[in-house]
KOLMI-72969 format. One record per residue (C-alpha): residue number from 0; x, y, z. Coordinates in steps of 0.05 Angstrom, whole numbers, padded with zeros to 5 digits. Last residue first. Example, Ala and Ser with C-alpha at 12.3 -4.5 7.8 and 13.67 -1.06 7.14 Angstrom:
<site gukol="1" px="00273" py="-00021" pz="00143"/>
<site gukol="0" px="00246" py="-00090" pz="00156"/>
***
This chain:
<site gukol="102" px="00132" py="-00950" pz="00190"/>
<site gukol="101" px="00181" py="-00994" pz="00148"/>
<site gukol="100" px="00168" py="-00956" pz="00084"/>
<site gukol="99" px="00181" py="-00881" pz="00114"/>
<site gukol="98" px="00245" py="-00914" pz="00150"/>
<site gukol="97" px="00270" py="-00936" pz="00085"/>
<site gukol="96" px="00275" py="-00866" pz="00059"/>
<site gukol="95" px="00256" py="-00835" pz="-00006"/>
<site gukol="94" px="00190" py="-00836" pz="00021"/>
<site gukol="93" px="00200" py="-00787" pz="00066"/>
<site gukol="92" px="00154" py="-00781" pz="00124"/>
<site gukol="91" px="00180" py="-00823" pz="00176"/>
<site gukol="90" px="00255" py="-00787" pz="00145"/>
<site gukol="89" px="00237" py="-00722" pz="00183"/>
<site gukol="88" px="00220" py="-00656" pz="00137"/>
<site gukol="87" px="00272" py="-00608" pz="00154"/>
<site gukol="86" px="00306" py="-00598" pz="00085"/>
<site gukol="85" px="00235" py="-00591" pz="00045"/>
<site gukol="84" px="00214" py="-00640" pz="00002"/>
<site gukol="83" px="00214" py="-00632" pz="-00077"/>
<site gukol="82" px="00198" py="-00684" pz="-00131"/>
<site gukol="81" px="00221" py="-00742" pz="-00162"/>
<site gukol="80" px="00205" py="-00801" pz="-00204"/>
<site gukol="79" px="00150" py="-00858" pz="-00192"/>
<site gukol="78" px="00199" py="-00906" pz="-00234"/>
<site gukol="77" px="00238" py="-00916" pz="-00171"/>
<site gukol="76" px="00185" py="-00952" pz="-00137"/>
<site gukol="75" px="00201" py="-00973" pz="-00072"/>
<site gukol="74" px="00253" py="-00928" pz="-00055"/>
<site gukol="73" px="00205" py="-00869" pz="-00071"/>
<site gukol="72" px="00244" py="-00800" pz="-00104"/>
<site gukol="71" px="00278" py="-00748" pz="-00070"/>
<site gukol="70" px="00303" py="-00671" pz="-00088"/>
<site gukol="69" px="00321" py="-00623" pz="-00034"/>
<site gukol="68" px="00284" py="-00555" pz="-00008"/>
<site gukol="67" px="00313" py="-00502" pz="00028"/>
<site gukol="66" px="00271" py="-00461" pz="00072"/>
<site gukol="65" px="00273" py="-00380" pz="00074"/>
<site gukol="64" px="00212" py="-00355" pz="00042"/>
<site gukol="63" px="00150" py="-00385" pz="00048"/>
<site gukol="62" px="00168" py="-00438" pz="00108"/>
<site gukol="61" px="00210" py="-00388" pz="00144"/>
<site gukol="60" px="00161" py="-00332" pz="00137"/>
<site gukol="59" px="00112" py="-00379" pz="00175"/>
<site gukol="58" px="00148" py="-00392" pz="00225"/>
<site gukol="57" px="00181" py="-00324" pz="00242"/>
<site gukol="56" px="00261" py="-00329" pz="00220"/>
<site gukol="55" px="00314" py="-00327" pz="00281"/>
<site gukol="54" px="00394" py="-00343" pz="00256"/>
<site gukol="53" px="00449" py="-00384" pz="00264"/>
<site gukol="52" px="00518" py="-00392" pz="00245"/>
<site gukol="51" px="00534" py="-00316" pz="00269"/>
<site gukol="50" px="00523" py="-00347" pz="00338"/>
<site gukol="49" px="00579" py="-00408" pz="00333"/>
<site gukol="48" px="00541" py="-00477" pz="00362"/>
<site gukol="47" px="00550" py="-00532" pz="00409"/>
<site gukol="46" px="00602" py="-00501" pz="00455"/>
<site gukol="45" px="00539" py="-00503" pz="00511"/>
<site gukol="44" px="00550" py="-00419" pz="00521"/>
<site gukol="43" px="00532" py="-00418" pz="00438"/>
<site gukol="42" px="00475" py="-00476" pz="00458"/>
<site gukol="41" px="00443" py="-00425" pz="00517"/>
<site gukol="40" px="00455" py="-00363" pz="00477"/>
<site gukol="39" px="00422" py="-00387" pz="00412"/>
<site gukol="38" px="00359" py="-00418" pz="00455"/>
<site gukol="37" px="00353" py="-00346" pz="00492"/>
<site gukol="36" px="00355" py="-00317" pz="00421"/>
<site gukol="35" px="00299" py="-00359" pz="00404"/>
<site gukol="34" px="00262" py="-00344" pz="00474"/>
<site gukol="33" px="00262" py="-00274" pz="00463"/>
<site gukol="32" px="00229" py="-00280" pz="00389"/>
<site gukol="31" px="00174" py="-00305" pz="00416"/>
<site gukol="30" px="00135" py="-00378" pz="00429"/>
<site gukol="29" px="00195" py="-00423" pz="00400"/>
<site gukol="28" px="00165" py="-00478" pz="00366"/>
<site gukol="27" px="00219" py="-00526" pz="00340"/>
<site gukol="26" px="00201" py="-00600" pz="00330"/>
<site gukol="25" px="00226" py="-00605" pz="00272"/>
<site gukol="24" px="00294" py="-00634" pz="00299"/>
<site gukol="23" px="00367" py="-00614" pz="00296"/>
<site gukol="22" px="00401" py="-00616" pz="00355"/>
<site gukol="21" px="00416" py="-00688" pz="00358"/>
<site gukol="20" px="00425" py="-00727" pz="00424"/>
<site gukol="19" px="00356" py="-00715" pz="00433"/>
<site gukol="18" px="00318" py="-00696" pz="00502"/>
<site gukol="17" px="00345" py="-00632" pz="00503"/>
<site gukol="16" px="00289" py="-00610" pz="00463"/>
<site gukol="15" px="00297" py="-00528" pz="00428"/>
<site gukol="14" px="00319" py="-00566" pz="00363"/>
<site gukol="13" px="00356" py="-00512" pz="00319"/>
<site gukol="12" px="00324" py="-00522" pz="00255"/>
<site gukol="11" px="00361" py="-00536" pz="00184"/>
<site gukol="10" px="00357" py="-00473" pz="00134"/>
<site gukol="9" px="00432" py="-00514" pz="00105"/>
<site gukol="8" px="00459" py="-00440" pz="00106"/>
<site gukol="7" px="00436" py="-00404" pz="00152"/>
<site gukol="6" px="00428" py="-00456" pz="00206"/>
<site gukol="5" px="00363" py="-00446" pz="00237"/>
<site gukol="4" px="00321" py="-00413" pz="00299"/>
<site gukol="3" px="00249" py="-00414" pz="00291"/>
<site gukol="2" px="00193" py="-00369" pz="00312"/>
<site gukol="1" px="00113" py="-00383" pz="00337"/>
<site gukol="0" px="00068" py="-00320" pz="00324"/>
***
């Protein structure tokens, strides 16, 4: 079962990628719980995080349970209303976003 590491309280993902100057990223698969706390240690001995910040949350749990959601509407069409996305969902796929219309 895959885990996640994420802020407690903004339930934003720890990326596990190197590759992007930002840390946070959905793209957070962490095999077992080992490796999450392995993730914590390497970024807390980085300077990039505080440990009691963060915290490790089975996928799937996460999603039901834990994640935050925030309120967005479409750009285009204003008159569409609003509804609920969660906090971690990336701005290609947010139409609230002018990246989502631009793709």
């Amino acid at each position: 079962m895959p885990y996640v590491v994420y802020h407690i309280e903004t339930t934003r993902y720890l990326s596990h990628n190197s590759r992007y100057a930002n840390m946070f990223s959905t793209a957070n698969n962490l095999k077992t719980a080992g490796a999450a706390k392995a993730l914590i240690t390497r970024e807390v001995k980085k300077g990039n995080i505080v440990r009691e910040d963060y915290a490790i949350a089975e996928r799937e749990d996460f999603k039901k349970n834990i994640e935050k959601t925030r309120t967005t509407g479409n750009i285009m069409n204003p008159k569409a209303g609003t509804w609920e996305i969660p906090v971690n969902t990336p701005a290609s796929c947010d139409p609230g976003t002018e990246t989502y219309h631009c793709m």
